[in-house]
C-alpha positions in Angstrom: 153.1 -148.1 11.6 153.7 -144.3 12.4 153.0 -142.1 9.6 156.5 -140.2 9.0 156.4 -137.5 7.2 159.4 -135.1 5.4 161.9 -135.2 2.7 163.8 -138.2 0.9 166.7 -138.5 -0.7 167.7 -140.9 -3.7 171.9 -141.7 -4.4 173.7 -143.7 -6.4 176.8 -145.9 -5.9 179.5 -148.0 -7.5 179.6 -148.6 -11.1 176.7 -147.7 -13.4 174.2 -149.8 -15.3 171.7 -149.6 -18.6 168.9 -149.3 -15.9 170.1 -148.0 -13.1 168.1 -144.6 -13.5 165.0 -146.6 -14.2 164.9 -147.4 -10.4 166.0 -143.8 -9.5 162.8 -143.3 -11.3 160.5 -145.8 -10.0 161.7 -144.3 -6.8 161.1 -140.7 -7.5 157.8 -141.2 -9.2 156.7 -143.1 -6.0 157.8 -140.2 -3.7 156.2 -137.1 -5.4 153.1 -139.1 -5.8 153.4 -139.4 -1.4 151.3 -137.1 0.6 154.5 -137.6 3.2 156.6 -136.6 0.9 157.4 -132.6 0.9 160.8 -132.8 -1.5 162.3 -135.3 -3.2 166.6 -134.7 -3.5 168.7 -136.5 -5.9 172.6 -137.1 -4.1 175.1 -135.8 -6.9 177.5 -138.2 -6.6 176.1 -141.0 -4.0 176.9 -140.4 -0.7 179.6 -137.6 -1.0 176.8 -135.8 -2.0 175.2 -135.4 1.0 178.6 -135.5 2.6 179.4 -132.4 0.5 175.6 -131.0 0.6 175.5 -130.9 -3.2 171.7 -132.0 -3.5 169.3 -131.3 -6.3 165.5 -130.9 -5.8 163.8 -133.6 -8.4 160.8 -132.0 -7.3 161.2 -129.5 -9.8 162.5 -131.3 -12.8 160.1 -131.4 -15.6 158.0 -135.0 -15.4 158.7 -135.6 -19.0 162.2 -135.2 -19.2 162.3 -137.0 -15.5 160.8 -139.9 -17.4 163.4 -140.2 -20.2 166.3 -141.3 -17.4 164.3 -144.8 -17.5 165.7 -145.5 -20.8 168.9 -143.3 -20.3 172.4 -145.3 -19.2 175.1 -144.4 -16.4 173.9 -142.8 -13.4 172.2 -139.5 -13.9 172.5 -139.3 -10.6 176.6 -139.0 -10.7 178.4 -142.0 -8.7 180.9 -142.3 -6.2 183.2 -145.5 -4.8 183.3 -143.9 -1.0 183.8 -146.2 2.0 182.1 -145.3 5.5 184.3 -146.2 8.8 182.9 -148.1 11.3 181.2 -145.0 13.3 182.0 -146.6 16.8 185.9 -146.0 15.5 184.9 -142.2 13.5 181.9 -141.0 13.6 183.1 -137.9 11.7 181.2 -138.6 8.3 178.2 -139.7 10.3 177.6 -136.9 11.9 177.8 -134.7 9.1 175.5 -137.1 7.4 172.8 -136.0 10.5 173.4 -132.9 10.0 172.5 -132.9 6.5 169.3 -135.1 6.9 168.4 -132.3 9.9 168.7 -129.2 7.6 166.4 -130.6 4.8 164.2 -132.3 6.9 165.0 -136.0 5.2 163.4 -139.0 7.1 163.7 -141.7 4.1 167.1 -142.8 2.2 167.3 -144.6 -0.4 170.6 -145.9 -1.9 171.0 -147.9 -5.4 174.0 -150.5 -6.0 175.8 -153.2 -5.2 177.2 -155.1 -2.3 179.5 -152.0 -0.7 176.3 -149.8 -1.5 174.5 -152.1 1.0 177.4 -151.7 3.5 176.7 -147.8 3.5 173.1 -148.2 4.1 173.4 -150.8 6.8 176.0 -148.2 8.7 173.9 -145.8 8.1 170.8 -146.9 9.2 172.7 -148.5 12.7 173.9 -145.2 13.5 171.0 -142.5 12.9 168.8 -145.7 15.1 171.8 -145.2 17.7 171.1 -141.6 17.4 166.9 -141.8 17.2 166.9 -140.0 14.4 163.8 -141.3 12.6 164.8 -141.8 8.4 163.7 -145.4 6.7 166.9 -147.0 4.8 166.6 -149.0 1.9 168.7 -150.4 -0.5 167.9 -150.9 -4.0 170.3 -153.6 -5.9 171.8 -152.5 -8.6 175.1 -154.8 -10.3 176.1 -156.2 -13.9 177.7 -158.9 -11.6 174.8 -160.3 -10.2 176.5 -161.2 -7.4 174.2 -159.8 -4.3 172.7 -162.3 -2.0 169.1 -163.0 -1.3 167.7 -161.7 -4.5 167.2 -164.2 -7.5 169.1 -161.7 -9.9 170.2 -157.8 -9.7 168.9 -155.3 -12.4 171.1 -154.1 -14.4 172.3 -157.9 -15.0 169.8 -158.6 -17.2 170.8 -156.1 -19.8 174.5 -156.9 -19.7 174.0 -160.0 -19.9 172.2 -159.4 -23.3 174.8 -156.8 -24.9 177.4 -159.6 -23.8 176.1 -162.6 -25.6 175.2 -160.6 -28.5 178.7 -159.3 -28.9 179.5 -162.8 -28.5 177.9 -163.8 -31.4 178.8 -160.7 -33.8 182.9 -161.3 -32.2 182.5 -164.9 -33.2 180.9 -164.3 -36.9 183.7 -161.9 -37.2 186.2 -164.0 -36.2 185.7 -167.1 -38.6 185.9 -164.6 -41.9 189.4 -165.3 -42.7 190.0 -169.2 -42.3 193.1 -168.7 -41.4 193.2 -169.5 -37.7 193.1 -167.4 -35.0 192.2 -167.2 -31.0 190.3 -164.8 -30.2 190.0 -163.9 -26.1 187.6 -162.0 -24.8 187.8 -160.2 -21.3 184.2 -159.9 -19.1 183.8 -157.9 -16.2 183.3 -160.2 -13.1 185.6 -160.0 -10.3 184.7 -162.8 -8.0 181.3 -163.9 -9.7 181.6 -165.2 -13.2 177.8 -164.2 -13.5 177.9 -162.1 -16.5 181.0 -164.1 -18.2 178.7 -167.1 -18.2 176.1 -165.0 -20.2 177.9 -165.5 -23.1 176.8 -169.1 -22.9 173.5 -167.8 -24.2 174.9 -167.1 -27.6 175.8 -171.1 -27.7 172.4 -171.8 -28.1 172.4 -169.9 -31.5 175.6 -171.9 -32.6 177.7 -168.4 -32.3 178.9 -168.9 -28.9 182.3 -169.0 -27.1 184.2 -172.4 -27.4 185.6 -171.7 -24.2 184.6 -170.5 -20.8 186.2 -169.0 -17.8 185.0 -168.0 -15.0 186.1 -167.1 -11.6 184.2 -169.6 -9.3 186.7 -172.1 -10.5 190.9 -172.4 -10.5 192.6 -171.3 -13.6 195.5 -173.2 -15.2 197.4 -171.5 -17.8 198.7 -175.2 -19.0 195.1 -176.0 -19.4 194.0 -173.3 -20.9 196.5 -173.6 -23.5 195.5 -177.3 -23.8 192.3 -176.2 -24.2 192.5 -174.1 -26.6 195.1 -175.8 -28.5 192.6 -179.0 -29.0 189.9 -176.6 -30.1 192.5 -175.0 -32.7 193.2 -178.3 -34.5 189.2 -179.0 -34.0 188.3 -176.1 -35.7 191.2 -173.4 -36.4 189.3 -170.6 -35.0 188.5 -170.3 -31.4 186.6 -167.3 -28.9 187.5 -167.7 -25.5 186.3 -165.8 -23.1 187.2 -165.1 -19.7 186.1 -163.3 -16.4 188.6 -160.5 -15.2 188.9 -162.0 -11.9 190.1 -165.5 -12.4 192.3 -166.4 -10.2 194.8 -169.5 -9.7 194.5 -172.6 -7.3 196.1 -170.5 -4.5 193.8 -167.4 -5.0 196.1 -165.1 -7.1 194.7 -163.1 -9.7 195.8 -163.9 -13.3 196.1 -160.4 -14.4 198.9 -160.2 -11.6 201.1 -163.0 -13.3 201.5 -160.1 -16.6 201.4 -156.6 -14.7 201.1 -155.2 -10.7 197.6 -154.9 -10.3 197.7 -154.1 -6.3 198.8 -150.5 -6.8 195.7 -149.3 -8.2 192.6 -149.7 -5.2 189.6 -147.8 -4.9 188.1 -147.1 -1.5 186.9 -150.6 -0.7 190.5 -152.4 -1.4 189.2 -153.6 -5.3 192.2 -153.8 -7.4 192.0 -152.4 -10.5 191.2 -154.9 -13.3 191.8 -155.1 -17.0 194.1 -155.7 -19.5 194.1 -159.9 -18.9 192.2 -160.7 -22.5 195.2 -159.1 -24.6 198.0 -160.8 -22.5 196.2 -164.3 -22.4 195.9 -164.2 -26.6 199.7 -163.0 -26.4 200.7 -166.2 -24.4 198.5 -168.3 -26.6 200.5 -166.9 -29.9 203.7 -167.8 -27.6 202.6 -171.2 -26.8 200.6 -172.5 -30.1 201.9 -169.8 -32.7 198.9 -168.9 -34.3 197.3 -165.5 -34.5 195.5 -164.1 -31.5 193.7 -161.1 -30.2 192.4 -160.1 -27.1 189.1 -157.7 -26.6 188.6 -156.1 -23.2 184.7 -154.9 -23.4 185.0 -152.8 -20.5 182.4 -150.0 -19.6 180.5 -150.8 -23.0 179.5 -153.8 -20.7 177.7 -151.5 -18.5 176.0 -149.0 -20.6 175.0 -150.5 -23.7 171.2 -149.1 -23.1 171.0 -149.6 -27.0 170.5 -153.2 -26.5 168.6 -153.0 -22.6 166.5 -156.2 -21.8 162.8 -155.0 -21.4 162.6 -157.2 -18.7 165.3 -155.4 -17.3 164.3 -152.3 -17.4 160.9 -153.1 -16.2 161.9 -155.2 -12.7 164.9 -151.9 -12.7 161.6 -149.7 -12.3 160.3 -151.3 -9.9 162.5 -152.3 -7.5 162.7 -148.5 -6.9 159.1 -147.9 -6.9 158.7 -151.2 -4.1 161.8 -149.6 -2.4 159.5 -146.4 -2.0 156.3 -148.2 -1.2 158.1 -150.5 1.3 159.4 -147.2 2.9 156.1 -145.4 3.2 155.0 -148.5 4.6 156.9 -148.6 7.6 160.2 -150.4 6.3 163.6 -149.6 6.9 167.2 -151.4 7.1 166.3 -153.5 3.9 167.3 -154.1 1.0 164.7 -154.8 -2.2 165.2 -158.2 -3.7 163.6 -160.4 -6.3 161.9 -163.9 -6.0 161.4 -165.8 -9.1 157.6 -167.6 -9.2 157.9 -171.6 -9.4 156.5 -173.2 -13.1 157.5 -172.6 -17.0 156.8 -169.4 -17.2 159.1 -166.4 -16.2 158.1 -163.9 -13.1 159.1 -162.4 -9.9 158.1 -160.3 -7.5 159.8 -158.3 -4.7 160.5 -158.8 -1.4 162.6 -157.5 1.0 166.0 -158.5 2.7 167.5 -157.4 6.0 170.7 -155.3 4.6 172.9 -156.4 7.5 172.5 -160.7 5.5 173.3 -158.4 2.3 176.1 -155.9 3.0 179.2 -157.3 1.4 178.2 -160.6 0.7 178.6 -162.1 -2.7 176.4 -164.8 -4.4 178.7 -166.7 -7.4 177.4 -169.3 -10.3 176.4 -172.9 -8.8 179.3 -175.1 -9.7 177.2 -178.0 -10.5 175.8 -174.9 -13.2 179.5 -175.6 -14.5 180.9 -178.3 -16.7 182.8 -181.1 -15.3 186.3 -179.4 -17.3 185.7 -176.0 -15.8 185.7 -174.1 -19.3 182.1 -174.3 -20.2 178.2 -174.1 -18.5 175.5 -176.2 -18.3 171.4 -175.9 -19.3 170.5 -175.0 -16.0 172.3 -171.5 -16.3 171.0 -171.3 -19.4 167.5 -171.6 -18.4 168.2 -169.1 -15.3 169.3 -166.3 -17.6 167.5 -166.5 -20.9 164.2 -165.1 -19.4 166.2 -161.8 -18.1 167.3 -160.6 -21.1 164.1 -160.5 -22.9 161.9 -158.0 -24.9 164.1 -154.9 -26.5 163.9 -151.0 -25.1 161.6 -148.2 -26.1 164.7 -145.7 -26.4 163.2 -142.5 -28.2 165.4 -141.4 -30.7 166.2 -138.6 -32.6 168.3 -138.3 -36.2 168.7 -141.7 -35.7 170.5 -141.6 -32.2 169.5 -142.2 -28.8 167.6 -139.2 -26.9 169.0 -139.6 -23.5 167.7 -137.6 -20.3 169.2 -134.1 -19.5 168.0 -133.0 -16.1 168.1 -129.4 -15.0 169.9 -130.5 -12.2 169.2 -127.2 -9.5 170.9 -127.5 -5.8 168.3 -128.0 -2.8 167.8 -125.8 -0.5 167.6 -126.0 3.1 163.9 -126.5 4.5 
């Protein structure tokens, strides 16, 4: 393959992670190692960033303090939620995005996030080949909701997943104190997948679980929830529940919508606004069986709990960015990184990569033979799926007892 030599530029899209910046850094380290590499840009902001031409040379950050973003949540990068039009309709952000790659000389792009992250590399990539623009695009997955196809898992799941089911356990200790009886509903993130919901199944295996599981890959019934729960209230008097944001009825309808409009709020992609369904499912339940409730929405603590980050996590985090480089230098381009887990007992995977046109908005959801025959619970086979990602705990530094996060100097690019 031709050696290509120039600038690169690193983004990040969608919402953030405990290890998102841990590929940003496998990435970056990569690069400034590269003879072919003369600066390395971080996009403030994902894409609008080099929309906007608000770019900051990584090149001079200090290695040390570059280092800390591997243990550092949210992206350090700054995010965005920006959809790309199909260029053969308006080409209008593309070619600004030429220009941009022109003026600092940028010939590899790579992009962190989910499934709509994919989407903007694929359009991306399809247009600047249209234009024979030489850059190598690749994705690097990045989602709590493990929902990207052709990879095993996503990092970033991996530490949710962890914070989730420990929270579980803690929520559930805390909820048996009184005797008194009580339903207790938590809210996951998960809008189609019910990946990270059914993480909480892991803090069954300690006895300090969830009685109940919902997830999105199958129909909710408010009648059986309440029959659910109500049999596991006269079982036991107190009962955790917990439930994906984005379950949805028999004819497709989100649940949230039955207690409030959720269609007004959309971001660029047409994703409704979730939130709010834990505290009107434990009202309904108080309606129906007239015993205390409560619901607990865990939101973005969900997403940057780097407190409690899976080593494992962080580790495959770091180098999916460092392949995505290596794969790049290599010749690669219109892929995205993924992960294939080894065959036997013991836990490991390596990288491959996947064409991001199979990728781009896609979604992988839990195996229903993973689920229990009821719908409301899951099975060993998950178990034994997620246990080894959330494994080994973080190096964090600290300092007076709290985290020492990252603080970049963050200086604009300039032109080459």
């Amino acid at each position: 393959m031709e050696r290509l030599e120039g600038s690169c530029i690193i983004g990040q899209s969608g919402g953030p992670t405990a290890v998102i910046n841990a590929s940003v850094l496998g990435c970056v380290e990569a690069a400034l190692r590269s003879d072919c590499i003369r600066k390395v840009y971080g996009a403030a902001h994902g894409i609008t960033g080099v929309l906007n031409d608000r770019l900051y040379d990584l090149t001079i950050e200090d290695p040390a303090e570059l280092a800390r973003i591997k243990y550092t949540p949210s992206a350090i990068l700054g995010s965005c939620r920006y959809k790309l039009a199909d260029f053969m309709t308006d080409d209008t952000d593309y070619l600004r995005l030429l220009d941009a790659f022109r003026r600092y000389d940028v010939r590899y792009f790579f992009y962190v996030g989910g499934n709509d992250s994919m989407d903007t590399c694929s359009k991306i990539s399809a247009f600047l080949a249209q234009n024979d623009y030489a850059c190598r695009i690749i994705g690097i997955p990045k989602t709590i909701d493990n929902d990207l196809v052709l990879t095993d898992h996503c990092p970033g799941y991996g530490s949710a997943a962890k914070y989730v089911a420990t929270t579980c356990m803690e929520v559930s200790l805390d909820a048996k104190v009184y005797n008194n009886g009580s339903v207790t509903v938590l809210e996951i993130m998960g809008r189609n997948a019910g990946w990270l919901t059914a993480a909480s199944a892991l803090a069954c295996r300690k006895g300090l679980g969830p009685d109940l599981i919902y997830l999105p890959e199958i129909p909710f019934d408010l009648a059986d929830f309440i029959a659910d729960t109500a049999r596991a209230h006269e079982r036991q008097r107190d009962v955790v529940v917990v439930v994906s944001e984005g379950i949805r009825d028999k004819n497709g309808d989100y649940i949230s919508s039955y207690f409030s409009d959720i269609s007004r709020n959309k971001d660029d992609f047409g994703h409704a606004q979730m939130g709010g369904l834990a505290a009107n499912l434990a009202n309904f339940a108080h309606t129906k069986i007239g015993v205390k409730a409560r619901g607990i929405e865990l939101s973005l603590l969900q997403r940057c709990a780097a407190h409690v980050a899976s080593a494992t996590d962080i580790e495959e985090a770091y180098m999916a960015g460092r392949a995505a480089f290596e794969a790049a230098e290599a010749g690669a381009g219109d892929k995205m990184v993924a992960f294939t887990r080894a065959d036997g007992p013991a836990y490991s995977c390596k990288t491959t990569l996947a064409d991001l046109v199979d990728v781009a908005n896609a979604e992988k959801r839990v195996p229903r033979e993973w689920i229990n025959e009821a719908g409301n619970g899951l099975l060993q086979p998950f178990v034994e799926y997620a246990l080894p990602l959330i494994q080994g705990e973080t190096a964090l530094e600290t300092e007076d007892g709290l985290p020492r996060f990252a603080k970049l100097k963050k200086i604009a690019a300039r032109e080459v």
